[in-house]
Steps between C-alpha positions, in 0.01 A plus 500: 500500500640840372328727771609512829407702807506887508489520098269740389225346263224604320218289503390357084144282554208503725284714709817750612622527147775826479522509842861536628664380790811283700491175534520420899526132485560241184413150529754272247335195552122609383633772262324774687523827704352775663518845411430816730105570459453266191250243519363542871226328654233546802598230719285439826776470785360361806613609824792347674777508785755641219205772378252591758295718217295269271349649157564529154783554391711594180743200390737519160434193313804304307466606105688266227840575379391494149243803583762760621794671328797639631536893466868614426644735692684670182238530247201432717298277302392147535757233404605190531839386631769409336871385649861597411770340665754774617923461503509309836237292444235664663133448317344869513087520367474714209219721332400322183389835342762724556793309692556686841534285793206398682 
């Protein structure tokens, strides 16, 4: 999986389409991961020893990989990433649209 946490995506299918945002945690093993008010859902949280308040509440639901797109930080439009092995043999992520680093 290309994105990782704290990349800054903008969001391709669904109900939130265009909406931008960073992803706060990526899950490898479904292909998913949730994005900073992208996909959220009323959840009804019953009270307990942890959280004496009961209610609704607002909880960010995990989108698909495949339905965001990473924003680079040089041009500033959606991408996808690319990979260019550097002198020492560190792999950096690339821009596919205009090359800057990632």
């Amino acid at each position: 999986m290309k994105i990782r946490k704290g990349d800054r995506v903008v969001v391709l299918q669904g109900k939130d389409r265009g909406k931008e945002g960073t992803v706060t945690f990526a899950f490898p093993a479904e292909d998913r991961v949730i994005v900073d008010g992208v996909n959220v859902a009323k959840k009804h949280q019953k009270p307990t020893r942890a959280i004496q308040q009961g209610g609704i509440i607002d909880k960010e639901m995990p989108i698909h990989v495949s339905s965001v797109a990473i924003l680079c930080a040089a041009c500033g439009k959606p991408t996808r990433v690319g990979y260019r092995f550097e002198g020492d043999g560190t792999k950096v992520r690339i821009c596919r649209k205009c090359g800057g680093d990632l």
